[in-house]
mmCIF file of the N, C-alpha and C atoms, coordinates in Angstrom:
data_MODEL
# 
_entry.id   MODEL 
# 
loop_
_atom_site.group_PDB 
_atom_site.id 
_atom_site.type_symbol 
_atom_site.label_atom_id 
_atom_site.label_alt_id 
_atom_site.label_comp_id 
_atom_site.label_asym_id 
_atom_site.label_entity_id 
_atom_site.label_seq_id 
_atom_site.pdbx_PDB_ins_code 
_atom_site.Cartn_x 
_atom_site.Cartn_y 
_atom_site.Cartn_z 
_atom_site.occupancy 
_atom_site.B_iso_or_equiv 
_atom_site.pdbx_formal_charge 
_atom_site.auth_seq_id 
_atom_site.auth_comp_id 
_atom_site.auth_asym_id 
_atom_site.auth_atom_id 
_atom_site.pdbx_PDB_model_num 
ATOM 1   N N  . UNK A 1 1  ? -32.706 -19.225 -9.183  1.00 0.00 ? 1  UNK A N  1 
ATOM 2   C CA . UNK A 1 1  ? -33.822 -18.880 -8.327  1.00 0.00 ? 1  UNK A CA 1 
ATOM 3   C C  . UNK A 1 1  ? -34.711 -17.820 -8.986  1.00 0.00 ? 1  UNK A C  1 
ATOM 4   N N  . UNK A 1 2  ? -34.258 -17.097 -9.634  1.00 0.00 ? 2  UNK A N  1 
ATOM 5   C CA . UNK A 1 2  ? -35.037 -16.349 -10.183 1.00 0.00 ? 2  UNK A CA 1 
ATOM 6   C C  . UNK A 1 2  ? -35.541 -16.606 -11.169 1.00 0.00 ? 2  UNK A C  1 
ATOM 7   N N  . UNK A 1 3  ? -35.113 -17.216 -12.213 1.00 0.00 ? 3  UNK A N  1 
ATOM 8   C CA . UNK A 1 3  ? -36.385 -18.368 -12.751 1.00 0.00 ? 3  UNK A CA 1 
ATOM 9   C C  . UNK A 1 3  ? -37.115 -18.724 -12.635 1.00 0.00 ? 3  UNK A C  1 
ATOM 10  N N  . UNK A 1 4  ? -37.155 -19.376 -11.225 1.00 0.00 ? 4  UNK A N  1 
ATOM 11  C CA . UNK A 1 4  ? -38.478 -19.951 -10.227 1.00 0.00 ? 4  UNK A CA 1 
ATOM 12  C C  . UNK A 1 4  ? -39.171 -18.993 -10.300 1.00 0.00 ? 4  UNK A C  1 
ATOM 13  N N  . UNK A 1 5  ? -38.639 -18.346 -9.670  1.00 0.00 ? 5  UNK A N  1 
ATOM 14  C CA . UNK A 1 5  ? -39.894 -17.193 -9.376  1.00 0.00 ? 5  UNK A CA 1 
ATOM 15  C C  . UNK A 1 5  ? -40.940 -15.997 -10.219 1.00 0.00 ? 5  UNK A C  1 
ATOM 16  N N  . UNK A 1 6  ? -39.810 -16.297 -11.255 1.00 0.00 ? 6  UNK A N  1 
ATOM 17  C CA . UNK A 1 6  ? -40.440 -15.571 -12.593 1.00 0.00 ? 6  UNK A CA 1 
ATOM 18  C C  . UNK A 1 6  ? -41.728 -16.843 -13.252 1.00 0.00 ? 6  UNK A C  1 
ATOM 19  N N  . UNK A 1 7  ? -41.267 -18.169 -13.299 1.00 0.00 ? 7  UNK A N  1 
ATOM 20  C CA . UNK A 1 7  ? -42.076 -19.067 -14.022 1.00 0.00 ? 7  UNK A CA 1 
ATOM 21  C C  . UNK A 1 7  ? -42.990 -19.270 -12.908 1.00 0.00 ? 7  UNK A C  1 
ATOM 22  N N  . UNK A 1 8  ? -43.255 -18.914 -11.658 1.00 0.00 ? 8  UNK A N  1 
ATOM 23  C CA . UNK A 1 8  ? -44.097 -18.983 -10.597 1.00 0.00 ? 8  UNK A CA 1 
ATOM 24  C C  . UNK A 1 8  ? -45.305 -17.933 -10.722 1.00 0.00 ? 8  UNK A C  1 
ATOM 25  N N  . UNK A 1 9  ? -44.546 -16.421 -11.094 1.00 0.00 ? 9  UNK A N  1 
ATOM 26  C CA . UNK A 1 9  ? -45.590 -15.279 -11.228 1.00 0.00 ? 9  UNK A CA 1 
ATOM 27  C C  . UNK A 1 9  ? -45.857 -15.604 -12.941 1.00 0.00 ? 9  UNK A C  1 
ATOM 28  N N  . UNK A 1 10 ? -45.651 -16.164 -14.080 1.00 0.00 ? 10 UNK A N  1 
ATOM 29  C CA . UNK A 1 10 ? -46.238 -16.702 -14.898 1.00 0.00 ? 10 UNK A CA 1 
ATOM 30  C C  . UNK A 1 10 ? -47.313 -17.545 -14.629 1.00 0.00 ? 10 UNK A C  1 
ATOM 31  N N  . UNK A 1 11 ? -46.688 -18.705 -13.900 1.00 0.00 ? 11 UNK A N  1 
ATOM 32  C CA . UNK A 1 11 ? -48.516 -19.392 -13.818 1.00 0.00 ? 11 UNK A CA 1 
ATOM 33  C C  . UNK A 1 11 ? -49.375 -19.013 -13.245 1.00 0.00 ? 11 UNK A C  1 
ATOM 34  N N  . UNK A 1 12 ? -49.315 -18.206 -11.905 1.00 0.00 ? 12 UNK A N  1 
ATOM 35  C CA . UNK A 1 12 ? -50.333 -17.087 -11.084 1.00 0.00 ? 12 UNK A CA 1 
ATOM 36  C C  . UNK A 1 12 ? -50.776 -16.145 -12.421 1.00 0.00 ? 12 UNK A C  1 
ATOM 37  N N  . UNK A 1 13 ? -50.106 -15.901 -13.084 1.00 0.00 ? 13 UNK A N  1 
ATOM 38  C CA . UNK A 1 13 ? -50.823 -14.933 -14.317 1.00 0.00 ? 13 UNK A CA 1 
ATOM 39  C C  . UNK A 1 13 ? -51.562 -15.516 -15.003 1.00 0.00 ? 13 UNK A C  1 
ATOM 40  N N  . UNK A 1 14 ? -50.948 -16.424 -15.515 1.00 0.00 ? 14 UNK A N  1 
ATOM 41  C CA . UNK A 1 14 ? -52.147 -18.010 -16.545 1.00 0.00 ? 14 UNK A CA 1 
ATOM 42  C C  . UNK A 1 14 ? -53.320 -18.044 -15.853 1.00 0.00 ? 14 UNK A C  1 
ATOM 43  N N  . UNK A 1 15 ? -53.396 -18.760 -15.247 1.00 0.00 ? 15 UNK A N  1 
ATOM 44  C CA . UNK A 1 15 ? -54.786 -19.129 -13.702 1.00 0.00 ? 15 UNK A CA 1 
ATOM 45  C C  . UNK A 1 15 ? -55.326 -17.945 -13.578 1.00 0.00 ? 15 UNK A C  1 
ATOM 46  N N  . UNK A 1 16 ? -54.703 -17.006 -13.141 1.00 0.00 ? 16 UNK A N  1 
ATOM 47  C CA . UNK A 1 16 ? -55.678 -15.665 -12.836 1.00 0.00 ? 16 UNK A CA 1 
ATOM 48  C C  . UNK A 1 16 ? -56.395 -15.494 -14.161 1.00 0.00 ? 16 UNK A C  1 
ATOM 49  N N  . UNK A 1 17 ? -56.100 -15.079 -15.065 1.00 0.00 ? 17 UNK A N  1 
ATOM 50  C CA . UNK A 1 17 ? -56.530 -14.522 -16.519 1.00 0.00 ? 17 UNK A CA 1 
ATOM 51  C C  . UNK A 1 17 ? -57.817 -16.044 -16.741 1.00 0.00 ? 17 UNK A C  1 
ATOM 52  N N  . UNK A 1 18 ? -57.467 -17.297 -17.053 1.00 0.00 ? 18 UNK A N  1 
ATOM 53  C CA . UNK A 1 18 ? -58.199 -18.231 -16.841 1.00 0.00 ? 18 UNK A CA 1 
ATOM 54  C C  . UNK A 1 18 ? -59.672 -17.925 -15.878 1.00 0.00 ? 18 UNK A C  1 
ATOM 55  N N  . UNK A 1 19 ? -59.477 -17.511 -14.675 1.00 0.00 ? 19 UNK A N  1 
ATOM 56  C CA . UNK A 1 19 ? -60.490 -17.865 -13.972 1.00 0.00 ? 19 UNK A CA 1 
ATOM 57  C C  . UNK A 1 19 ? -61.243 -16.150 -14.246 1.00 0.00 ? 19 UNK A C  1 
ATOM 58  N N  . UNK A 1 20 ? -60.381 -15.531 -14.611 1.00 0.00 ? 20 UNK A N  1 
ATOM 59  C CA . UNK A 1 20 ? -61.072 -14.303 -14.953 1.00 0.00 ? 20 UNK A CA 1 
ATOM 60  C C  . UNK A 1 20 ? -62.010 -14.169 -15.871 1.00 0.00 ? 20 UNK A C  1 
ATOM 61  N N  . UNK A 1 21 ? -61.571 -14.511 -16.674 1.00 0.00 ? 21 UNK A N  1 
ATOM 62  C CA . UNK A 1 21 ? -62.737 -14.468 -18.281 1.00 0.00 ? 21 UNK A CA 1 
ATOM 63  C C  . UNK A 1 21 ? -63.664 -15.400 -18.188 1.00 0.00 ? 21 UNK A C  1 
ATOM 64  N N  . UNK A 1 22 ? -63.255 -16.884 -17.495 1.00 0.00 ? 22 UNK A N  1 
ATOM 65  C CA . UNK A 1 22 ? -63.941 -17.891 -18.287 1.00 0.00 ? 22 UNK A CA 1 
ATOM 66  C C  . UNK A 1 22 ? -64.337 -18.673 -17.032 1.00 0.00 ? 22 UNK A C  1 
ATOM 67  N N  . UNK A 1 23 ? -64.976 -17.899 -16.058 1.00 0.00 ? 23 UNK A N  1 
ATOM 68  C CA . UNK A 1 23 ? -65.190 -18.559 -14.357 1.00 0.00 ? 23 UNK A CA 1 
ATOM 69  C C  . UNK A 1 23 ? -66.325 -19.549 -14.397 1.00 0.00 ? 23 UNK A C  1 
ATOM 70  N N  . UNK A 1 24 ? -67.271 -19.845 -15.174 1.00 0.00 ? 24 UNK A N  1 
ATOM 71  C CA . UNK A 1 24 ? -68.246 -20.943 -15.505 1.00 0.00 ? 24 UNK A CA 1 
ATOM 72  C C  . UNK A 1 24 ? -67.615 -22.325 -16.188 1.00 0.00 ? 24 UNK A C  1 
ATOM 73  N N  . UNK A 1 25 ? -66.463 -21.746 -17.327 1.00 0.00 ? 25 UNK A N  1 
ATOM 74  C CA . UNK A 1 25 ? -66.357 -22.653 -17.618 1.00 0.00 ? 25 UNK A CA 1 
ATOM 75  C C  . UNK A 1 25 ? -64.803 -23.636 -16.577 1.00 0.00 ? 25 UNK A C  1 
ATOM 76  N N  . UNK A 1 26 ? -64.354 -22.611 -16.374 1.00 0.00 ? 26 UNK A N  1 
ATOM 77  C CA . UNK A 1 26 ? -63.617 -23.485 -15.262 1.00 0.00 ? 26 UNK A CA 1 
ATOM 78  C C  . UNK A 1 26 ? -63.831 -24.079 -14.285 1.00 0.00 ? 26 UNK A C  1 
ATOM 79  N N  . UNK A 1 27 ? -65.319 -23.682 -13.568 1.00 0.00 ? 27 UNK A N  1 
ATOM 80  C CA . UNK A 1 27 ? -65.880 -24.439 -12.507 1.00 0.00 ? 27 UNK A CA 1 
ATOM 81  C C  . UNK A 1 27 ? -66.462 -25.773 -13.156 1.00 0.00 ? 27 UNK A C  1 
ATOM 82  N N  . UNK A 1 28 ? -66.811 -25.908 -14.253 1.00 0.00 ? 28 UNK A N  1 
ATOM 83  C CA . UNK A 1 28 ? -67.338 -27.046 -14.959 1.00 0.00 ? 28 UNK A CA 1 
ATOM 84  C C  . UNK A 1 28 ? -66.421 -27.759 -15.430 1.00 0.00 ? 28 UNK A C  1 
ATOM 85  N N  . UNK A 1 29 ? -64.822 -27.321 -15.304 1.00 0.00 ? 29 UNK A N  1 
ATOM 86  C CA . UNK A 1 29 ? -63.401 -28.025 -15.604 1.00 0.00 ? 29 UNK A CA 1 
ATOM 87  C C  . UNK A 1 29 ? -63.278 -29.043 -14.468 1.00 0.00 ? 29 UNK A C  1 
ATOM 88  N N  . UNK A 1 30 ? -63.130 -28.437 -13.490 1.00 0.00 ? 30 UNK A N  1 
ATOM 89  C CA . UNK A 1 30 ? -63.061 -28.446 -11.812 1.00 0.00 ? 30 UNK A CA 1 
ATOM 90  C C  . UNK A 1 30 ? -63.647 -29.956 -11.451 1.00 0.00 ? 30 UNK A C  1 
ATOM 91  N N  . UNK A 1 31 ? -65.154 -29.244 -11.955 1.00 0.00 ? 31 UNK A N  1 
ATOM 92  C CA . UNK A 1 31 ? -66.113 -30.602 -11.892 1.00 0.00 ? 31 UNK A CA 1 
ATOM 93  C C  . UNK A 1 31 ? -65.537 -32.049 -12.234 1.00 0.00 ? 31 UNK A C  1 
ATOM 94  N N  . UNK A 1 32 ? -65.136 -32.083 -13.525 1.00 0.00 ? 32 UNK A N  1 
ATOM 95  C CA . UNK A 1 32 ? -65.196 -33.167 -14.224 1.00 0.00 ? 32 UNK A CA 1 
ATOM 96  C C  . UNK A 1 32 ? -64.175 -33.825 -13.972 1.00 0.00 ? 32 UNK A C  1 
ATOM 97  N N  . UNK A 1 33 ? -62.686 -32.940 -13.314 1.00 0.00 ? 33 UNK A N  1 
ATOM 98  C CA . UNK A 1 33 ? -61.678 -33.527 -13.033 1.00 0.00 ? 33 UNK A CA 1 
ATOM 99  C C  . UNK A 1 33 ? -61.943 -34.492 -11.841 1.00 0.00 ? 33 UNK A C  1 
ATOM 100 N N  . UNK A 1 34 ? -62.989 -34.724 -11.164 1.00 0.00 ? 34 UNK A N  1 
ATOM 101 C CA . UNK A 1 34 ? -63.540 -35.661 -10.061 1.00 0.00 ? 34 UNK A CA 1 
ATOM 102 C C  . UNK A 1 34 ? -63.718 -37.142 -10.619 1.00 0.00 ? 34 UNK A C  1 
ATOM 103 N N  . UNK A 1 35 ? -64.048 -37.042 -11.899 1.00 0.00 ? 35 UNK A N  1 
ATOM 104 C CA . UNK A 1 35 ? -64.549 -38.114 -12.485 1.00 0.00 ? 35 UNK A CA 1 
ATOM 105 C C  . UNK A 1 35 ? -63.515 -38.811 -13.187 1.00 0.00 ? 35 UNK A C  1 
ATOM 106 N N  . UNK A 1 36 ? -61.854 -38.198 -12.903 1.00 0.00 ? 36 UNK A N  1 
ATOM 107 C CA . UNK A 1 36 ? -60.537 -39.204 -13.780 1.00 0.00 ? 36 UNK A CA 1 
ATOM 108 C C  . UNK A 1 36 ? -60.047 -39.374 -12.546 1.00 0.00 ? 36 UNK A C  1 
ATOM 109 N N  . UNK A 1 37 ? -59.312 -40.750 -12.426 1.00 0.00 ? 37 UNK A N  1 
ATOM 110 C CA . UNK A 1 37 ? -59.179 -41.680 -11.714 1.00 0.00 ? 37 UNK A CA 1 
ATOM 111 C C  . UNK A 1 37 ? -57.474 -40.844 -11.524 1.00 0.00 ? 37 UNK A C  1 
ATOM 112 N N  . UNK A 1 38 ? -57.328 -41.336 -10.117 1.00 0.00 ? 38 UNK A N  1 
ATOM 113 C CA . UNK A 1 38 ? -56.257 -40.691 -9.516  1.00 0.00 ? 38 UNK A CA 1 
ATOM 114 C C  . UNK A 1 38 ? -54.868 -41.520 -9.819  1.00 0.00 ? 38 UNK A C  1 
ATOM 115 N N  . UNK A 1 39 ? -55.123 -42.604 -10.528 1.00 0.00 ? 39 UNK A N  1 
ATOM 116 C CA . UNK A 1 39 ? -53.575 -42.960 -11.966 1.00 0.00 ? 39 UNK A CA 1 
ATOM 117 C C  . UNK A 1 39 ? -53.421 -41.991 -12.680 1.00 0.00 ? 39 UNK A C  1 
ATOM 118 N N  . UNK A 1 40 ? -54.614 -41.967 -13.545 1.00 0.00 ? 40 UNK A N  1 
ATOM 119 C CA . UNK A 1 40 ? -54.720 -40.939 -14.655 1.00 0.00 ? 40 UNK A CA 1 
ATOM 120 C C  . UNK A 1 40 ? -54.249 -39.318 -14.347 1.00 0.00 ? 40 UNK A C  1 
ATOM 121 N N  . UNK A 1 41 ? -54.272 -38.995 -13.364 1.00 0.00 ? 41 UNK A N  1 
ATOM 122 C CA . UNK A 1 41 ? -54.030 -37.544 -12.930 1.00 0.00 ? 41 UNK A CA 1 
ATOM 123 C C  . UNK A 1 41 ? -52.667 -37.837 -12.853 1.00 0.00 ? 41 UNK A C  1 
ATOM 124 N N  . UNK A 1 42 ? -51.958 -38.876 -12.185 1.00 0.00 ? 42 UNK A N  1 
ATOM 125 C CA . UNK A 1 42 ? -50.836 -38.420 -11.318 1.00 0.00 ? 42 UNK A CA 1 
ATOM 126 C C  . UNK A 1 42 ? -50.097 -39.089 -12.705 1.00 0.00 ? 42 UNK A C  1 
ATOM 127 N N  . UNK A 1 43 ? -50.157 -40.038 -13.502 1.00 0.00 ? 43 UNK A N  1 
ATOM 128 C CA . UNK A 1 43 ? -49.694 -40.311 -14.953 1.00 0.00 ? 43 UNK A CA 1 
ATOM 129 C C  . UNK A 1 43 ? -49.250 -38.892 -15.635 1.00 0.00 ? 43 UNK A C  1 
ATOM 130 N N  . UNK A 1 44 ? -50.595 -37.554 -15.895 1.00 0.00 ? 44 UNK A N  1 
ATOM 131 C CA . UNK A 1 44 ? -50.405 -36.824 -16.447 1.00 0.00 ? 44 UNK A CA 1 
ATOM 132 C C  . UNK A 1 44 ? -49.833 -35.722 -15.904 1.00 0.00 ? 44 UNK A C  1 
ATOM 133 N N  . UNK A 1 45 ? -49.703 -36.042 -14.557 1.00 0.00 ? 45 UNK A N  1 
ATOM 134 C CA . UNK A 1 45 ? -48.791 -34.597 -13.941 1.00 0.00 ? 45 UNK A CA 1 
ATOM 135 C C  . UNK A 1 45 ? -47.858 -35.297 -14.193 1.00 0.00 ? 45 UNK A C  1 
ATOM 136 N N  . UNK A 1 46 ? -47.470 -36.091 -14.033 1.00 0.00 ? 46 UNK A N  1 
ATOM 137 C CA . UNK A 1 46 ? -45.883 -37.036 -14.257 1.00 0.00 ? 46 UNK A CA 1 
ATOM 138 C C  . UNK A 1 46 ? -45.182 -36.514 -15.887 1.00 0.00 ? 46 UNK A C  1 
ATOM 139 N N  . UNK A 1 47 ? -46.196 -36.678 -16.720 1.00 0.00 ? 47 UNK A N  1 
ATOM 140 C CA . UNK A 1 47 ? -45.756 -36.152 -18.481 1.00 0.00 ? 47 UNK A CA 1 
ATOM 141 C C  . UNK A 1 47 ? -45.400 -34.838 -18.291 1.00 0.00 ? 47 UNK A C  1 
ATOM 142 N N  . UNK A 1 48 ? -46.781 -33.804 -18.217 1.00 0.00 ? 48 UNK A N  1 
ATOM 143 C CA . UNK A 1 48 ? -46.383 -32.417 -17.990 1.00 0.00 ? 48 UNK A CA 1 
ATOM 144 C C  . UNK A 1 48 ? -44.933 -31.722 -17.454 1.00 0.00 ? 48 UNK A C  1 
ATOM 145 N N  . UNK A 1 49 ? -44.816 -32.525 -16.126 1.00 0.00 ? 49 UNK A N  1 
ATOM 146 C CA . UNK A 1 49 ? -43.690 -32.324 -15.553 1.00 0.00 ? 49 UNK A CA 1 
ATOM 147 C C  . UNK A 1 49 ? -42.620 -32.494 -16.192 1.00 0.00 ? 49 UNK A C  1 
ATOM 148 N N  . UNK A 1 50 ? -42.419 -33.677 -16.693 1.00 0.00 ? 50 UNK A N  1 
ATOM 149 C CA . UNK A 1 50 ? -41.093 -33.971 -17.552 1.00 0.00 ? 50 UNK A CA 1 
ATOM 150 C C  . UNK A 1 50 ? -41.182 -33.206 -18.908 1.00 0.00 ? 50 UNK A C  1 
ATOM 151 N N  . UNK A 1 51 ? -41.860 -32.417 -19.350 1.00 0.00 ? 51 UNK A N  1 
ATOM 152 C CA . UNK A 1 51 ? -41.818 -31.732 -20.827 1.00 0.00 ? 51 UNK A CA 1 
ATOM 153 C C  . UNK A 1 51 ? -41.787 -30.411 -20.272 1.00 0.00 ? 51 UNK A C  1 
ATOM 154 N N  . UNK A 1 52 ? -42.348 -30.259 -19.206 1.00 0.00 ? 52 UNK A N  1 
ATOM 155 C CA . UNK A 1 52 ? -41.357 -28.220 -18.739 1.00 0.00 ? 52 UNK A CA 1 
ATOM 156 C C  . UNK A 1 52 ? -40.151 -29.288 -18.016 1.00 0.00 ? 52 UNK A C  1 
ATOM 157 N N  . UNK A 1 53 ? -39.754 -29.956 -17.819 1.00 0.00 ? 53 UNK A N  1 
ATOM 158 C CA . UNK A 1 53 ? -38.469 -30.208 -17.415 1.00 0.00 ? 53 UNK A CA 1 
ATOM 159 C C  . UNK A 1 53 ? -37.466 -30.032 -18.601 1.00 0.00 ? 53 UNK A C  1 
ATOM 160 N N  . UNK A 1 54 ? -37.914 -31.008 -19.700 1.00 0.00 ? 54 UNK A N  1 
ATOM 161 C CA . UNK A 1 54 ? -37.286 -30.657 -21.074 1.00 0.00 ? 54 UNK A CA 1 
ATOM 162 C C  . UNK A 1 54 ? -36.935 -29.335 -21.488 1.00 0.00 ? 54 UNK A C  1 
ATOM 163 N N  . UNK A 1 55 ? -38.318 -28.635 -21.451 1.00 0.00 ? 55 UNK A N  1 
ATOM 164 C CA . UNK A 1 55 ? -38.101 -27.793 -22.292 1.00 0.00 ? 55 UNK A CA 1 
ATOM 165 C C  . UNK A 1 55 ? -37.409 -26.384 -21.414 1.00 0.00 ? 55 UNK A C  1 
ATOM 166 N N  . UNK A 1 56 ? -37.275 -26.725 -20.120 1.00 0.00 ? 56 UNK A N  1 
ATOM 167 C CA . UNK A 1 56 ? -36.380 -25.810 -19.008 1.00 0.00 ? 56 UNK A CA 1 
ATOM 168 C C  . UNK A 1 56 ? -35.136 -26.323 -19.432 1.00 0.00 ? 56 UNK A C  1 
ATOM 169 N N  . UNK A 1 57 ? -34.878 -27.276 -19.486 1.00 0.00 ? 57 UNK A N  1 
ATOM 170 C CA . UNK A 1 57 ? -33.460 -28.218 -20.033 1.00 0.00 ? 57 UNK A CA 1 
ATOM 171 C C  . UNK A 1 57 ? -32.888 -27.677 -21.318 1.00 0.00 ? 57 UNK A C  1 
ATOM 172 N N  . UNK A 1 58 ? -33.546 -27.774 -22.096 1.00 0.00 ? 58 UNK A N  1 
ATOM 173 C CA . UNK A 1 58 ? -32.808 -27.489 -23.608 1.00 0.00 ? 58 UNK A CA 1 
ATOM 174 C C  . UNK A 1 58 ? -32.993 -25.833 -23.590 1.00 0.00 ? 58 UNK A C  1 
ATOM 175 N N  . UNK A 1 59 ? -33.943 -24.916 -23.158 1.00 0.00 ? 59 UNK A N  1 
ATOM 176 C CA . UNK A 1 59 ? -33.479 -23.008 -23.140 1.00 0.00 ? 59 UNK A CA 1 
ATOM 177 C C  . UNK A 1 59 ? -32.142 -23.203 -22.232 1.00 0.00 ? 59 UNK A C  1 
ATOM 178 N N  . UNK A 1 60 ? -32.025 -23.773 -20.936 1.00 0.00 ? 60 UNK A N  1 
ATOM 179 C CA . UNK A 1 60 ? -30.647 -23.732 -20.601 1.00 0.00 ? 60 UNK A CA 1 
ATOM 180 C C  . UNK A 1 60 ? -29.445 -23.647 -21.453 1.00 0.00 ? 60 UNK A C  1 
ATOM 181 N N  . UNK A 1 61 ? -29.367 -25.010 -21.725 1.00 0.00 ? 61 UNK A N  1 
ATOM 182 C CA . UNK A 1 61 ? -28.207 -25.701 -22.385 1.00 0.00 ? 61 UNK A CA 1 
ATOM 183 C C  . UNK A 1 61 ? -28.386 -24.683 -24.252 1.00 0.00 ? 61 UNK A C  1 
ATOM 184 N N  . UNK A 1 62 ? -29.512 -24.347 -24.580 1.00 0.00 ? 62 UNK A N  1 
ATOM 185 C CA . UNK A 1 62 ? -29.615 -23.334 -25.883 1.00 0.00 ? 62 UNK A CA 1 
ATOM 186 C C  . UNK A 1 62 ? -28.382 -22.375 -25.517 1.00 0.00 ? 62 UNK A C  1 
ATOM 187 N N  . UNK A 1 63 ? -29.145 -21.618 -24.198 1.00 0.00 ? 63 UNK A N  1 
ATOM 188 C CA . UNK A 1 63 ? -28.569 -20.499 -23.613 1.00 0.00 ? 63 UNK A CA 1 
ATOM 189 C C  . UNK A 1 63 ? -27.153 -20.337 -23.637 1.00 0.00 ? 63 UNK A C  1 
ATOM 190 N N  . UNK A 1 64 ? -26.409 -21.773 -23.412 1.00 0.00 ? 64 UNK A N  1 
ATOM 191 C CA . UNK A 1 64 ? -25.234 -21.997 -22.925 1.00 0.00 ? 64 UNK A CA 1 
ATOM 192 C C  . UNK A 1 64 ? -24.666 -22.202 -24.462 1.00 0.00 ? 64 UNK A C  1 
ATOM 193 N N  . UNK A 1 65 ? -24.705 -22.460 -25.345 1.00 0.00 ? 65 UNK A N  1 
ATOM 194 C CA . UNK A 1 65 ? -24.272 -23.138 -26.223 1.00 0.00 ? 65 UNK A CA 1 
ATOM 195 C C  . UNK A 1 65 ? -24.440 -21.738 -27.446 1.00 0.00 ? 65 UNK A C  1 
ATOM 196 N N  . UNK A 1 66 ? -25.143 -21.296 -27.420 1.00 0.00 ? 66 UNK A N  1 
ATOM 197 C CA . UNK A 1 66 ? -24.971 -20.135 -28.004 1.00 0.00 ? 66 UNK A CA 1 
ATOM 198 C C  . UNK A 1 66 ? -23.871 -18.542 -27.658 1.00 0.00 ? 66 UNK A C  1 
ATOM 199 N N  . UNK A 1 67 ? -23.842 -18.775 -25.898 1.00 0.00 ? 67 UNK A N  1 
ATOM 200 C CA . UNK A 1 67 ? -23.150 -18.189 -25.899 1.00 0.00 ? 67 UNK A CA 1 
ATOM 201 C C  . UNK A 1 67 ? -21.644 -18.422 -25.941 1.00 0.00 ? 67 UNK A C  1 
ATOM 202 N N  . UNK A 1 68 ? -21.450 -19.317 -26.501 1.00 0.00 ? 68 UNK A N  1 
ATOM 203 C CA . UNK A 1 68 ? -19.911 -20.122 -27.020 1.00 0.00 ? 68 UNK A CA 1 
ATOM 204 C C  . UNK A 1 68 ? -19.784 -20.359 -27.941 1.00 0.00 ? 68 UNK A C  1 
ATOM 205 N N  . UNK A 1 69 ? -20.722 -20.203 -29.233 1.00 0.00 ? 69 UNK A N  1 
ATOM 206 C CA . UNK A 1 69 ? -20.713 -20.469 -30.508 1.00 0.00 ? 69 UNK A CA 1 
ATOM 207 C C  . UNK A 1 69 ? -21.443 -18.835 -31.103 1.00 0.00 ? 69 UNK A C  1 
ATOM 208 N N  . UNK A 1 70 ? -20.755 -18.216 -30.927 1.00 0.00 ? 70 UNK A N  1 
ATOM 209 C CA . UNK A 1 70 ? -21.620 -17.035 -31.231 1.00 0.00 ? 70 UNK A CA 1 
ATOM 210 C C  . UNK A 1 70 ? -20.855 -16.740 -32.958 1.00 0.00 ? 70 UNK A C  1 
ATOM 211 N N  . UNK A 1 71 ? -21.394 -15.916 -33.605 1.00 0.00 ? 71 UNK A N  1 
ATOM 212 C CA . UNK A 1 71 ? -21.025 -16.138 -35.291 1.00 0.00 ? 71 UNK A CA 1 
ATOM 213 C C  . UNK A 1 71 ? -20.864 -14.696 -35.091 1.00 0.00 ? 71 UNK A C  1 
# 
């Protein structure tokens, strides 16, 4: 759980800093995402998802495996 919540106040930090500096060009992000077809979105949240799934997967199992093979 605390993972969650740490990788939760990470992306609130990403996004914030994002819309902080660069608030024109993210409203013109915003925009354009109107114009990809709602396969295409839910295709690419589908990838995204499974590659922080991965890569939440393998720091685990790193985590675990190092601390049993330690030199």
């Amino acid at each position: 759980m605390k993972e969650l919540i740490i990788a939760f106040g990470l992306f609130l930090f990403i996004e914030g800093v994002l819309y902080a500096l660069f608030p024109s060009k993210m409203k013109n992000m915003l925009k354009k995402l109107d114009a990809v077809a709602d396969k295409q979105l839910r295709a690419g949240g589908l990838v995204f998802a499974i590659i922080g799934f991965i890569i939440i997967w393998y720091s685990k199992i790193w985590k675990i495996f190092t601390k049993f093979y330690q030199y």
